[in-house]
N, CA, C and O atoms as a Maestro MAE file, in Angstrom:
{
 s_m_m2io_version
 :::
 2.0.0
}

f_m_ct {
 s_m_title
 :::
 protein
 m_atom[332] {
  # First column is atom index #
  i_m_mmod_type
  r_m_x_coord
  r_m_y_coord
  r_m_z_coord
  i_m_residue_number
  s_m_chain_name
  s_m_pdb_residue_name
  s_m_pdb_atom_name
  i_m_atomic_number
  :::
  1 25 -57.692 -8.042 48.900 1 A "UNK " " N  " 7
  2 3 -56.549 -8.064 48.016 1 A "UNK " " CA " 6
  3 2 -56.625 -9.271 47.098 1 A "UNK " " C  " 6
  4 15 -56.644 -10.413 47.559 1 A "UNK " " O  " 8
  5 25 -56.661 -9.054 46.002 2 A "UNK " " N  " 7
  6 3 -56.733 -10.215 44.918 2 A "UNK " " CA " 6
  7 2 -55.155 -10.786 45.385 2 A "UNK " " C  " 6
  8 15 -54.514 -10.553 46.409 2 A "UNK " " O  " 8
  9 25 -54.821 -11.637 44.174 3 A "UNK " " N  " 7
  10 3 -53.697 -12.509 44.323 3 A "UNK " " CA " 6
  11 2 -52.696 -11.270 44.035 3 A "UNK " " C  " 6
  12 15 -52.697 -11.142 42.811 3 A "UNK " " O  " 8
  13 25 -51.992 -10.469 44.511 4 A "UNK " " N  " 7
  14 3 -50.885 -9.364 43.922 4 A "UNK " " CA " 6
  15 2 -49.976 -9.559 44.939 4 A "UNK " " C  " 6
  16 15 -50.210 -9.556 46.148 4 A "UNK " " O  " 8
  17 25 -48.777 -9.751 44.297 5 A "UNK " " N  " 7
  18 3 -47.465 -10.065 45.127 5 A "UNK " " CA " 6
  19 2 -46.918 -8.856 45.824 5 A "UNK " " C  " 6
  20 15 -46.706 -7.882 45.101 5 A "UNK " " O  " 8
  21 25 -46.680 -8.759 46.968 6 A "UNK " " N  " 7
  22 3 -45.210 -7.933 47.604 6 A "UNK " " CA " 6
  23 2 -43.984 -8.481 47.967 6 A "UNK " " C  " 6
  24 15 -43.539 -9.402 48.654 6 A "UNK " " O  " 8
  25 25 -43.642 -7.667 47.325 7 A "UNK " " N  " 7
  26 3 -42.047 -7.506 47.782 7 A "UNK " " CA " 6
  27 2 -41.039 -6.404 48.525 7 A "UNK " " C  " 6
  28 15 -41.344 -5.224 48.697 7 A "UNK " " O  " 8
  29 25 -40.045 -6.886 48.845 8 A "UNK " " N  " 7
  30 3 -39.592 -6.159 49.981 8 A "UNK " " CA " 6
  31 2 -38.653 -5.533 49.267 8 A "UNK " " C  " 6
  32 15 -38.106 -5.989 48.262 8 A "UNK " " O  " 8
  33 25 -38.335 -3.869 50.070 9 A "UNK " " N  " 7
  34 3 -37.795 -2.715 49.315 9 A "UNK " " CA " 6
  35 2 -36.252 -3.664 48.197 9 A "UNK " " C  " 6
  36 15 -36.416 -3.650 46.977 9 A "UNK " " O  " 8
  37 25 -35.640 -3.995 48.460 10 A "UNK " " N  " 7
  38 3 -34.957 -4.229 47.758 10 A "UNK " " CA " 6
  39 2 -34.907 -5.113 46.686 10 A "UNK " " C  " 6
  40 15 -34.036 -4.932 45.836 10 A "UNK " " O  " 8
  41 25 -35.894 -6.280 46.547 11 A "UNK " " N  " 7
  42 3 -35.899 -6.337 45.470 11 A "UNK " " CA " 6
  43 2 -37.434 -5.954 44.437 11 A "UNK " " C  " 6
  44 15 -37.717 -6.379 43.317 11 A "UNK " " O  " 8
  45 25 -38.336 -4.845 45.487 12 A "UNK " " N  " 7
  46 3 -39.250 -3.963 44.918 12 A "UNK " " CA " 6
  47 2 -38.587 -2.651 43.577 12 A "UNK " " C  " 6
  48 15 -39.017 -2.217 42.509 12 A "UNK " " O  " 8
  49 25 -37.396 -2.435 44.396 13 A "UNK " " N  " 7
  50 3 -36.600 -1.496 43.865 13 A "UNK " " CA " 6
  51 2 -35.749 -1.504 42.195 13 A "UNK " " C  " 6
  52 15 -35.432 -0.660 41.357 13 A "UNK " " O  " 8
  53 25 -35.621 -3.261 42.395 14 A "UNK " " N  " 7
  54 3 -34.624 -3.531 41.331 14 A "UNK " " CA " 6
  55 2 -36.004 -3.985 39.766 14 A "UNK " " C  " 6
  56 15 -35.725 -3.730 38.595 14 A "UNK " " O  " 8
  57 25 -37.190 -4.563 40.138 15 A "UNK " " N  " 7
  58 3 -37.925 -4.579 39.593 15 A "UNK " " CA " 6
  59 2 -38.101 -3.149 38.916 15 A "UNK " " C  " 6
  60 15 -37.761 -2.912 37.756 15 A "UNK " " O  " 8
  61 25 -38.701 -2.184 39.823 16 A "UNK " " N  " 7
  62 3 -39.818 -0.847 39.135 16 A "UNK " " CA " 6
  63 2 -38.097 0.058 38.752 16 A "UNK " " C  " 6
  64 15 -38.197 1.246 38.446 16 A "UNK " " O  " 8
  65 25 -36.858 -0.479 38.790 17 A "UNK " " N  " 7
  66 3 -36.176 0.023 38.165 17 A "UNK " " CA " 6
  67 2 -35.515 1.640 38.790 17 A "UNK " " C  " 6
  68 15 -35.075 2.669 38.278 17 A "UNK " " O  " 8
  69 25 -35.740 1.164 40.055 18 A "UNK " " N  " 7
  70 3 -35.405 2.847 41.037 18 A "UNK " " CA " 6
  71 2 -34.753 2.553 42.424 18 A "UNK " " C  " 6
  72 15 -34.634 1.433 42.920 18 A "UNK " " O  " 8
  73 25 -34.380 3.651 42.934 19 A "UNK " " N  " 7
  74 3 -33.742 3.785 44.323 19 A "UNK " " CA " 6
  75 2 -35.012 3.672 45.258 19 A "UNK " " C  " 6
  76 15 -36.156 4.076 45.045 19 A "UNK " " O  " 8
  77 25 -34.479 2.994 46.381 20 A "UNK " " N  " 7
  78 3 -35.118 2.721 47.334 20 A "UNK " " CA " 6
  79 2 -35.342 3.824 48.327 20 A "UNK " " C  " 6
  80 15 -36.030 3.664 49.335 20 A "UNK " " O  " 8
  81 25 -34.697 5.032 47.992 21 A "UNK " " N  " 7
  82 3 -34.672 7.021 48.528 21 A "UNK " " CA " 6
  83 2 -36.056 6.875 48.224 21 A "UNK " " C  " 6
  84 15 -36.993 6.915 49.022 21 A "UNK " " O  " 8
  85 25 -36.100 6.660 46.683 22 A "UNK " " N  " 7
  86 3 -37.418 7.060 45.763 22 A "UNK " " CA " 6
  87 2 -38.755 6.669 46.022 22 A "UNK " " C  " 6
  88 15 -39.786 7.341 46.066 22 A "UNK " " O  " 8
  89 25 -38.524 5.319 46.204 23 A "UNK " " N  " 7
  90 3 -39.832 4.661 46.896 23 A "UNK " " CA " 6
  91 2 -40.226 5.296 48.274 23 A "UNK " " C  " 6
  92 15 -41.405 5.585 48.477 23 A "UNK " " O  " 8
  93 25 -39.221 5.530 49.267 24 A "UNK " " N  " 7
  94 3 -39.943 5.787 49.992 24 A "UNK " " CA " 6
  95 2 -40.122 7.597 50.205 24 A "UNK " " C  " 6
  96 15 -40.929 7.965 51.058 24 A "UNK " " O  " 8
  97 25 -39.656 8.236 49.723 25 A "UNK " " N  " 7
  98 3 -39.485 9.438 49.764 25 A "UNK " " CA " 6
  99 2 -41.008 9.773 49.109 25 A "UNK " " C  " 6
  100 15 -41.712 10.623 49.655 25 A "UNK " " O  " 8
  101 25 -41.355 9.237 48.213 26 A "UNK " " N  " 7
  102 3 -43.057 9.264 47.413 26 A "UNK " " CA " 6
  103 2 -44.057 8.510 48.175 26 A "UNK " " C  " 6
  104 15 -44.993 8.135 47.470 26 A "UNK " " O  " 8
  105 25 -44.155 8.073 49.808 27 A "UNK " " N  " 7
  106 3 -45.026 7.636 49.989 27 A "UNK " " CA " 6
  107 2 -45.962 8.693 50.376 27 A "UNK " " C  " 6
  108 15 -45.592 9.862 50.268 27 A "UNK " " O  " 8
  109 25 -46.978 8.452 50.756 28 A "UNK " " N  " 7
  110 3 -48.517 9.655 51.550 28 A "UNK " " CA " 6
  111 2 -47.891 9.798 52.497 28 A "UNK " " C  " 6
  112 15 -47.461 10.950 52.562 28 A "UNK " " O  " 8
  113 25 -47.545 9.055 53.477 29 A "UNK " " N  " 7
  114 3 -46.532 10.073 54.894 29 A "UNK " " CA " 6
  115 2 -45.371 11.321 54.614 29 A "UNK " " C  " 6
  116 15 -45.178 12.355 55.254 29 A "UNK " " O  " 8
  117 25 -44.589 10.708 53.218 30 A "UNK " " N  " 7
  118 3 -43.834 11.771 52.936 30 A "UNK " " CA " 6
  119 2 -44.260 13.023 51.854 30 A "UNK " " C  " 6
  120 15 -43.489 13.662 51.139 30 A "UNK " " O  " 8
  121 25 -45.538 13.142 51.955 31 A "UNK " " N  " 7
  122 3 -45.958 14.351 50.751 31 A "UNK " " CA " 6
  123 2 -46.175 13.819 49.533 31 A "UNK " " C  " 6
  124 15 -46.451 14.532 48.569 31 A "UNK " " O  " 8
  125 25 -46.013 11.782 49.415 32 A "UNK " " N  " 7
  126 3 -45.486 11.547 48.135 32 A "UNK " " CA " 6
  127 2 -47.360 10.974 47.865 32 A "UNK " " C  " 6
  128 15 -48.315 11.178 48.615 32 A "UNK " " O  " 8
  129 25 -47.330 10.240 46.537 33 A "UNK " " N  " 7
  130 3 -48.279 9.690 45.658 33 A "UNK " " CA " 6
  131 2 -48.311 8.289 45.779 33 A "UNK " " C  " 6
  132 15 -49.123 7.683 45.081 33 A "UNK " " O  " 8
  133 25 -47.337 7.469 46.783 34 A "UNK " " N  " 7
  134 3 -47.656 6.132 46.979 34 A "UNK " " CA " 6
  135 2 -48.210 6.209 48.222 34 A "UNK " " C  " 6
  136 15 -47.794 6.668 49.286 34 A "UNK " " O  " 8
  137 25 -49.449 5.557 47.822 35 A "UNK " " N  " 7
  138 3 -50.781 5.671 48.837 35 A "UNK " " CA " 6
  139 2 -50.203 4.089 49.880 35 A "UNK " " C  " 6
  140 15 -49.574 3.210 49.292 35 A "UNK " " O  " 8
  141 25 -50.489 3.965 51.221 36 A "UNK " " N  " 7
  142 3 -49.962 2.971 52.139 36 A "UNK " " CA " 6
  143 2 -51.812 2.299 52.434 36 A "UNK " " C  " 6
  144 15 -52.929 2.797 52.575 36 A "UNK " " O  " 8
  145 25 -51.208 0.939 52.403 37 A "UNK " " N  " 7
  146 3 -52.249 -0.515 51.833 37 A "UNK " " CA " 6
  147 2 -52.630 -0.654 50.489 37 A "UNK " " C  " 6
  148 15 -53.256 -1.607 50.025 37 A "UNK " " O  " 8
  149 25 -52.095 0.662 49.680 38 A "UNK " " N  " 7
  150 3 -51.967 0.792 48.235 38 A "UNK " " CA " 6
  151 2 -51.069 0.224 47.131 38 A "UNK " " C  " 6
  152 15 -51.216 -0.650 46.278 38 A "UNK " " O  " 8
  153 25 -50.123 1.023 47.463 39 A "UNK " " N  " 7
  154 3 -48.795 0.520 46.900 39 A "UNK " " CA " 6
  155 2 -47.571 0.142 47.817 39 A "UNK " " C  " 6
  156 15 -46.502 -0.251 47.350 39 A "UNK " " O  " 8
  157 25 -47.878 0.330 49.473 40 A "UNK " " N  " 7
  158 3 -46.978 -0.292 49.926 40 A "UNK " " CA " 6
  159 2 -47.661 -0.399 51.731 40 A "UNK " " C  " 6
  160 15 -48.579 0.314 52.137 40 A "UNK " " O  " 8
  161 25 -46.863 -1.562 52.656 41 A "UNK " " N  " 7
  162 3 -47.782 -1.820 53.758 41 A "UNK " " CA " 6
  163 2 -46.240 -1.971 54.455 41 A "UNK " " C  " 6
  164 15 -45.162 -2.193 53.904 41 A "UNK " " O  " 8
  165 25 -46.585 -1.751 55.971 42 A "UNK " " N  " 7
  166 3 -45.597 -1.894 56.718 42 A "UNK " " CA " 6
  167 2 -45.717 -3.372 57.467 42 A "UNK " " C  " 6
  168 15 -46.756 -4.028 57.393 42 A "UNK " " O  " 8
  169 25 -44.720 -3.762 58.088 43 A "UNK " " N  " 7
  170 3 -44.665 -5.146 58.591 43 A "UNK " " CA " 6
  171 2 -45.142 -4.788 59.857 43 A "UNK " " C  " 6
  172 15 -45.436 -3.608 60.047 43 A "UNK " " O  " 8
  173 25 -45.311 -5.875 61.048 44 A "UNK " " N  " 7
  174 3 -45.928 -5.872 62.334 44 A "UNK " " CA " 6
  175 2 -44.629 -4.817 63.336 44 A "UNK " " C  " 6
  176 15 -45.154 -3.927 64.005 44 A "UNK " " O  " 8
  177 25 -43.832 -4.865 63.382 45 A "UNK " " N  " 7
  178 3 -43.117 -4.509 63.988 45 A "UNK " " CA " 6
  179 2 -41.906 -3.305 63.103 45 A "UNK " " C  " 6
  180 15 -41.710 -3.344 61.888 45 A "UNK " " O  " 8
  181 25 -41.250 -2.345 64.033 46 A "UNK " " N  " 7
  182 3 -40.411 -1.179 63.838 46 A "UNK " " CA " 6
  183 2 -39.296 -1.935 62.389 46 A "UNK " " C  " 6
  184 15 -39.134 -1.415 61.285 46 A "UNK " " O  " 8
  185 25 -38.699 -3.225 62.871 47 A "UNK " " N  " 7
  186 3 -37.967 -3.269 62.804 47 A "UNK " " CA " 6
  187 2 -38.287 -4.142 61.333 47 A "UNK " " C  " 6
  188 15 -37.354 -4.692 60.748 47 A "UNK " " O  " 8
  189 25 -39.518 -4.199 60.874 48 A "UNK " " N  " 7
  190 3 -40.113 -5.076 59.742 48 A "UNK " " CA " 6
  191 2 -39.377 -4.597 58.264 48 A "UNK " " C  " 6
  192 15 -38.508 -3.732 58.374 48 A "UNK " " O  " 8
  193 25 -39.614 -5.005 57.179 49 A "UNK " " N  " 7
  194 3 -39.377 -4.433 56.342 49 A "UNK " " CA " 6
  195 2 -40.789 -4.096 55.491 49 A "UNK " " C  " 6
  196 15 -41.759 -4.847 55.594 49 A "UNK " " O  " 8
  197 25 -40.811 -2.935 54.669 50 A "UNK " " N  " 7
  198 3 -42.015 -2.332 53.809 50 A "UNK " " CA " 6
  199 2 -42.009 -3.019 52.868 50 A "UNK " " C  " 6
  200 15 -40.954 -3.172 52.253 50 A "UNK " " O  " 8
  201 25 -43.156 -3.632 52.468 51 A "UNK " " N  " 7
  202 3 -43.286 -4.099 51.442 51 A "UNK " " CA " 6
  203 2 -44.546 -3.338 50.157 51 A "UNK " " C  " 6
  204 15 -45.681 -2.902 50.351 51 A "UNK " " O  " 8
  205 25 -43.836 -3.427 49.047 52 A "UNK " " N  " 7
  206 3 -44.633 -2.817 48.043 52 A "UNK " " CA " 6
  207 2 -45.011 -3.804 47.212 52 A "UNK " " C  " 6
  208 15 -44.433 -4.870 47.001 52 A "UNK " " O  " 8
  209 25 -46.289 -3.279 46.623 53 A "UNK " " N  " 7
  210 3 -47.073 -3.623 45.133 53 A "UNK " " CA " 6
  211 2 -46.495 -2.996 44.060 53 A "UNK " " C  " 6
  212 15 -46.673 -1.852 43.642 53 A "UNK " " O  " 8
  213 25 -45.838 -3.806 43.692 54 A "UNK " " N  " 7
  214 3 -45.254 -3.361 42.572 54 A "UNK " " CA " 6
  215 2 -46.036 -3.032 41.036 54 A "UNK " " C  " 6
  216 15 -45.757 -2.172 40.200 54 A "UNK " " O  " 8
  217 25 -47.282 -4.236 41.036 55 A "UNK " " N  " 7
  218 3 -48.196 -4.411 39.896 55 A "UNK " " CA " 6
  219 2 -48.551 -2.408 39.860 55 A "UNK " " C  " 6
  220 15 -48.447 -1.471 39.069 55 A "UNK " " O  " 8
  221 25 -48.957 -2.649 41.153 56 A "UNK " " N  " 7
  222 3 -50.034 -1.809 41.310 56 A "UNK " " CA " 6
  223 2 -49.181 0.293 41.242 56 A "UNK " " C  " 6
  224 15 -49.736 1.326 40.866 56 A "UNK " " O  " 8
  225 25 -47.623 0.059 41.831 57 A "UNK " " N  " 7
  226 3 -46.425 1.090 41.642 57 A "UNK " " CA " 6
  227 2 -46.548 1.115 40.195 57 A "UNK " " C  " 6
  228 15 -46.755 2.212 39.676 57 A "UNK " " O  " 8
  229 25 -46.452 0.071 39.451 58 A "UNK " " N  " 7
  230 3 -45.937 0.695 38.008 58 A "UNK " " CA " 6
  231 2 -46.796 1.051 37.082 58 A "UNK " " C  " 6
  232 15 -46.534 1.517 35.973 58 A "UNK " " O  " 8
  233 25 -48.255 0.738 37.732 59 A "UNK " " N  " 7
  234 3 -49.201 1.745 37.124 59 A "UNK " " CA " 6
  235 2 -49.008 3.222 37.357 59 A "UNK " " C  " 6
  236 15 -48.970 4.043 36.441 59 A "UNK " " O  " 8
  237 25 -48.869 3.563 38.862 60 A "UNK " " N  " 7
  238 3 -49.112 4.574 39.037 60 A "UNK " " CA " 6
  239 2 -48.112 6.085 38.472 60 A "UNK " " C  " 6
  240 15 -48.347 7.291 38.399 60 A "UNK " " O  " 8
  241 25 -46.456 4.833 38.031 61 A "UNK " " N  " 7
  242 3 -45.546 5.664 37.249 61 A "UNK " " CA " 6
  243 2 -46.221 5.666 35.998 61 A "UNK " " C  " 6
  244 15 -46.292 6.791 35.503 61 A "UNK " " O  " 8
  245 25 -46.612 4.978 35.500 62 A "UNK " " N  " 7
  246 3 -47.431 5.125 34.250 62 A "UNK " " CA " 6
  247 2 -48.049 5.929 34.023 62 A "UNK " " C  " 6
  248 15 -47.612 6.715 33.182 62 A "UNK " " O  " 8
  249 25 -48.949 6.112 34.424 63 A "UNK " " N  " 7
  250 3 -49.837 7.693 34.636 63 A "UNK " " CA " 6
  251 2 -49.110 8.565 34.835 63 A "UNK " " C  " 6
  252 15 -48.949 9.426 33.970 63 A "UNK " " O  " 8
  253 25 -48.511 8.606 35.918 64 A "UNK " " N  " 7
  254 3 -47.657 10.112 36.104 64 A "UNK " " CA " 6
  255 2 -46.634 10.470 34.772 64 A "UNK " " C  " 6
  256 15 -46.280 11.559 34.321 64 A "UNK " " O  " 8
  257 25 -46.368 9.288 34.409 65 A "UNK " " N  " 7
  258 3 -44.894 9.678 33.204 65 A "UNK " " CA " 6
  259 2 -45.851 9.894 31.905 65 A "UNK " " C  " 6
  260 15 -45.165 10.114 30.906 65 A "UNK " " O  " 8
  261 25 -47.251 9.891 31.647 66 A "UNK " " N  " 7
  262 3 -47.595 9.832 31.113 66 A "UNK " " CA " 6
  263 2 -48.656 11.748 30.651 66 A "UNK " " C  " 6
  264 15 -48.974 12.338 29.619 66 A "UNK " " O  " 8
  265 25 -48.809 11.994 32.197 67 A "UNK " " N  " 7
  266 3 -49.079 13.043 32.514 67 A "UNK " " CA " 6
  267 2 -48.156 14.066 32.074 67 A "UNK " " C  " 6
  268 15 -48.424 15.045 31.377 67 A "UNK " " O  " 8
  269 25 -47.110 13.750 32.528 68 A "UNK " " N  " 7
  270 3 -45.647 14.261 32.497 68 A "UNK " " CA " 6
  271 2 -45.535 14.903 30.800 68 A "UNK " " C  " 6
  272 15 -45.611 16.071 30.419 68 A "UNK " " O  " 8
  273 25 -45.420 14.201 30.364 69 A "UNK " " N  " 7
  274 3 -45.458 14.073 28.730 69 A "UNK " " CA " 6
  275 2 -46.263 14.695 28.132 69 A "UNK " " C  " 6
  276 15 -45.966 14.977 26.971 69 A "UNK " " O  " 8
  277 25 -47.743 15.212 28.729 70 A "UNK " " N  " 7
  278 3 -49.026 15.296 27.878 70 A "UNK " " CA " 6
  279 2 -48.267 17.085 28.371 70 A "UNK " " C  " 6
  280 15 -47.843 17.860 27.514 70 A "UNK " " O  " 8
  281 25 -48.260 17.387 29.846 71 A "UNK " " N  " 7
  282 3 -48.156 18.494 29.887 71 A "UNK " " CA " 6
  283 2 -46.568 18.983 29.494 71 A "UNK " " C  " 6
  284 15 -46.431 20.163 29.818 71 A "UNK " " O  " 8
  285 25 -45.717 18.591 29.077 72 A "UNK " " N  " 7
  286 3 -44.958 19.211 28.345 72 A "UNK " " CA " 6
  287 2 -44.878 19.422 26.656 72 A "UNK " " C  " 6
  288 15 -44.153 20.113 25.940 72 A "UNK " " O  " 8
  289 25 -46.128 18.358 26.356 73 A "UNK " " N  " 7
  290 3 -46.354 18.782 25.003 73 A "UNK " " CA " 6
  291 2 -47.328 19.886 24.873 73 A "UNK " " C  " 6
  292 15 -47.204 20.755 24.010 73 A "UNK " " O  " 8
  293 25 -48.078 19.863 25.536 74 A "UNK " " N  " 7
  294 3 -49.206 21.109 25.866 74 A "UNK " " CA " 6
  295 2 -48.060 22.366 25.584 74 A "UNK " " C  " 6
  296 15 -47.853 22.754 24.434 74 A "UNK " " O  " 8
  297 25 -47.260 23.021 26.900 75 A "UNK " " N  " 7
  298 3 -46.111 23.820 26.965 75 A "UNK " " CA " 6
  299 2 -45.548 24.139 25.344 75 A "UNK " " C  " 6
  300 15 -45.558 25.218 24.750 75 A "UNK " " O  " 8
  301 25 -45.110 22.938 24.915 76 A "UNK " " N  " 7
  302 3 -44.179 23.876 23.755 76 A "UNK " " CA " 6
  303 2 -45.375 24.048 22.821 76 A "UNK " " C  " 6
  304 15 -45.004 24.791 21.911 76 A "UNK " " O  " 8
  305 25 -46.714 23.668 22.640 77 A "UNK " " N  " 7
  306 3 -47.619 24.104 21.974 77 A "UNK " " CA " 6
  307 2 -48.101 25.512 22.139 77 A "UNK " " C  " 6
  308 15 -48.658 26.302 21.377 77 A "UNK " " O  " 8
  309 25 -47.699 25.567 23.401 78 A "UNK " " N  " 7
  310 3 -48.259 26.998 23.470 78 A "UNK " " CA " 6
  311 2 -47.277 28.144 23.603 78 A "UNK " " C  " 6
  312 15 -47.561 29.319 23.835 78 A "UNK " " O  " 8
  313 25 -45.981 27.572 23.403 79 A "UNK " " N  " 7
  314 3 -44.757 28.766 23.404 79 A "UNK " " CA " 6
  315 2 -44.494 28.409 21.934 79 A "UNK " " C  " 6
  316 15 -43.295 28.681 21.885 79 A "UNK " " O  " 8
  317 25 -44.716 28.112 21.082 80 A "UNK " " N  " 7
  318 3 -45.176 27.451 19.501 80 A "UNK " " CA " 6
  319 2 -45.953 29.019 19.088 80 A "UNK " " C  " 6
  320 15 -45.313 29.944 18.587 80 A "UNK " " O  " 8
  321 25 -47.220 29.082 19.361 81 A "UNK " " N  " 7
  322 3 -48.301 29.744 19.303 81 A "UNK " " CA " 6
  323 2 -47.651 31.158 19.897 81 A "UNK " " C  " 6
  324 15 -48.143 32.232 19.551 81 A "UNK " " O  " 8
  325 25 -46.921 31.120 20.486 82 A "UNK " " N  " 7
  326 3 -46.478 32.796 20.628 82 A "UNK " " CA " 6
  327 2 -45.268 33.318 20.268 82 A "UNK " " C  " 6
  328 15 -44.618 34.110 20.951 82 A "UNK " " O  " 8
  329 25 -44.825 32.687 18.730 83 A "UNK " " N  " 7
  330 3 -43.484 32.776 18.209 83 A "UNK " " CA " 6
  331 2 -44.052 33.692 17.047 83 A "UNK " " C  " 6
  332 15 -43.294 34.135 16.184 83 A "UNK " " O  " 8
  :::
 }
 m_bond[331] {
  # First column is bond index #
  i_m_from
  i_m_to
  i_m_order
  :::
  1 1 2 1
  2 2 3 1
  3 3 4 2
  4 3 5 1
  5 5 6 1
  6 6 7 1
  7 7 8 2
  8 7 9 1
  9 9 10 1
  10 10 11 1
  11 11 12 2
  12 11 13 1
  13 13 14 1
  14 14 15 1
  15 15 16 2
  16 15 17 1
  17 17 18 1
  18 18 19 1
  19 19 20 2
  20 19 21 1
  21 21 22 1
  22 22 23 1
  23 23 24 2
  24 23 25 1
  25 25 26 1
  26 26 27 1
  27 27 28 2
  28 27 29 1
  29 29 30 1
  30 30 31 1
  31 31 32 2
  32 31 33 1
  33 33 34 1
  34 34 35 1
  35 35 36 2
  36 35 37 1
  37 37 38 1
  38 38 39 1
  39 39 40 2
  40 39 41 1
  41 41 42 1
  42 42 43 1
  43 43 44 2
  44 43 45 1
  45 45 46 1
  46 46 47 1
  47 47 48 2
  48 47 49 1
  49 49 50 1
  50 50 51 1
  51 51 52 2
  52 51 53 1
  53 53 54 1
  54 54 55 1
  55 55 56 2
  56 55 57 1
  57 57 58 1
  58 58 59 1
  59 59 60 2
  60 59 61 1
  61 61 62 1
  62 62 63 1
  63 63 64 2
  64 63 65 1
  65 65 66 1
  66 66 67 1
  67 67 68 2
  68 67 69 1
  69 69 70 1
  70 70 71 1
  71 71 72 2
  72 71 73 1
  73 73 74 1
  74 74 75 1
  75 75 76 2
  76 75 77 1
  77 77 78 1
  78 78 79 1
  79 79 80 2
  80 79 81 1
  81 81 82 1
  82 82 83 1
  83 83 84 2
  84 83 85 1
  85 85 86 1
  86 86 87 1
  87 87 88 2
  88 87 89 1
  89 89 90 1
  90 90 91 1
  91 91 92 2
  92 91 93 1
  93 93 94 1
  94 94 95 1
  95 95 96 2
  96 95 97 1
  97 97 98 1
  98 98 99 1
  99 99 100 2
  100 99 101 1
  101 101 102 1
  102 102 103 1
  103 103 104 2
  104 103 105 1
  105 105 106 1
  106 106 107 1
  107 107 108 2
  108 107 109 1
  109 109 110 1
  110 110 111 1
  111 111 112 2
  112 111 113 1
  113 113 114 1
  114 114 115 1
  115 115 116 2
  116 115 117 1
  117 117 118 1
  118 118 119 1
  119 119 120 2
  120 119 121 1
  121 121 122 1
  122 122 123 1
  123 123 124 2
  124 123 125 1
  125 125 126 1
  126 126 127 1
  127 127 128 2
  128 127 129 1
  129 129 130 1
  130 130 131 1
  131 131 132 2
  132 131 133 1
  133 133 134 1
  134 134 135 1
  135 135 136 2
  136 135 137 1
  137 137 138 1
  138 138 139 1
  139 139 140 2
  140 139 141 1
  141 141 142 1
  142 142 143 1
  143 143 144 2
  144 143 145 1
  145 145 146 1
  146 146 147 1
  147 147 148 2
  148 147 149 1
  149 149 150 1
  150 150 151 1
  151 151 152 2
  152 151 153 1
  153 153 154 1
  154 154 155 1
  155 155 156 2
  156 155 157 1
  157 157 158 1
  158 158 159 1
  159 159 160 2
  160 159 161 1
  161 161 162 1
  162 162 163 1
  163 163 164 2
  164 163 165 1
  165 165 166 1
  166 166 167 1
  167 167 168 2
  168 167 169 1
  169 169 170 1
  170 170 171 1
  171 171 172 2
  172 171 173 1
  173 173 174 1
  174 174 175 1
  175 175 176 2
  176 175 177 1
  177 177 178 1
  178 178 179 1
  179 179 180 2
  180 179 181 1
  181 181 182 1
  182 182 183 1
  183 183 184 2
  184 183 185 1
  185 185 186 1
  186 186 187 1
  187 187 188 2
  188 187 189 1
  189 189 190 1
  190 190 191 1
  191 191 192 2
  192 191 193 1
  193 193 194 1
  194 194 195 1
  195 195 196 2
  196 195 197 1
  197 197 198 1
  198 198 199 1
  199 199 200 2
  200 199 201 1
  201 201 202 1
  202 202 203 1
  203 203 204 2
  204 203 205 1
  205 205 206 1
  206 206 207 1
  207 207 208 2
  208 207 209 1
  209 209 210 1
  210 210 211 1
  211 211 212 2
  212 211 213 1
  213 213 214 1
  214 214 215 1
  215 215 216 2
  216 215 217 1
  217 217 218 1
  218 218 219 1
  219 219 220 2
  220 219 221 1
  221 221 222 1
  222 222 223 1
  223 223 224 2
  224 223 225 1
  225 225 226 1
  226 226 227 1
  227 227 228 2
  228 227 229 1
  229 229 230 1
  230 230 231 1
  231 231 232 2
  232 231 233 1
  233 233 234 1
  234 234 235 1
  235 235 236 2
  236 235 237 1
  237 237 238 1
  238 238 239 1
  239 239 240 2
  240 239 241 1
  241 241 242 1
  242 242 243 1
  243 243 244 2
  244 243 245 1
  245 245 246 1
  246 246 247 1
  247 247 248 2
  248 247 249 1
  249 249 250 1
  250 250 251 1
  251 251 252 2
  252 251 253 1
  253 253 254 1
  254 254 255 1
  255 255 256 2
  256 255 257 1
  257 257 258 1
  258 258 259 1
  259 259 260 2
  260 259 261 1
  261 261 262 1
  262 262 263 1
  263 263 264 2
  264 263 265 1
  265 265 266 1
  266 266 267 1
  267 267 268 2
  268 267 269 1
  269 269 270 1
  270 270 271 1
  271 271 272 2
  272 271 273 1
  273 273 274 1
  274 274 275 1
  275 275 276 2
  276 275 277 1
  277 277 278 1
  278 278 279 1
  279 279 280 2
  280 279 281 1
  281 281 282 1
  282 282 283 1
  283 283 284 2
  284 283 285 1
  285 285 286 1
  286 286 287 1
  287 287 288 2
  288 287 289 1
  289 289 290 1
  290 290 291 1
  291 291 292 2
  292 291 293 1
  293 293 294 1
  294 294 295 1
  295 295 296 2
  296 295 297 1
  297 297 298 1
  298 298 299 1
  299 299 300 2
  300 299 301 1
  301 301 302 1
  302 302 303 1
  303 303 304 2
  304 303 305 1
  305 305 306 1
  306 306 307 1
  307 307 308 2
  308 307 309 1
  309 309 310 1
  310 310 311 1
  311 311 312 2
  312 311 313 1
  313 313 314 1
  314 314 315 1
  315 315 316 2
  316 315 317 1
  317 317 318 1
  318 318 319 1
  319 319 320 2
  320 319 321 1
  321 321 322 1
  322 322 323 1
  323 323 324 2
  324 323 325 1
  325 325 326 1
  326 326 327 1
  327 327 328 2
  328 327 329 1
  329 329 330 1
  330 330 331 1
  331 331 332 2
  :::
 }
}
């Protein structure tokens, strides 16, 4: 791990600008796209708190919102094309 900070869900949350449902509801245990030792690591114990990479989270919204965008411009291009 280079020098990249974690922080703990709550003020991970107020940074990347989202609910703390969100973060964890998107991890790889939950079906989600935040990969664990990736964008987020658990503490030694049950009772620890999760801490996330945030550097490394707001890339990965980046891409996706970015994805997001490409394929809904695709869409009206092609309901465009059948008018």
């Amino acid at each position: 791990m280079k020098n990249q900070r974690w922080f703990k869900t709550p003020e991970a949350k107020v940074i990347l600008g989202c609910s703390d449902q969100y973060l964890k509801k998107n991890r790889d245990t939950h079906g989600g796209f935040l990969e664990e030792e990736v964008h987020y690591r658990f503490g030694g114990s049950v009772n620890s708190p999760i801490y996330w990479n945030v550097e490394e989270i707001m890339k990965v919204f980046h891409d996706r919102g970015k994805t997001i965008r490409l394929g809904r411009e695709m869409v009206k291009q092609v309901l465009q094309g059948e008018e």
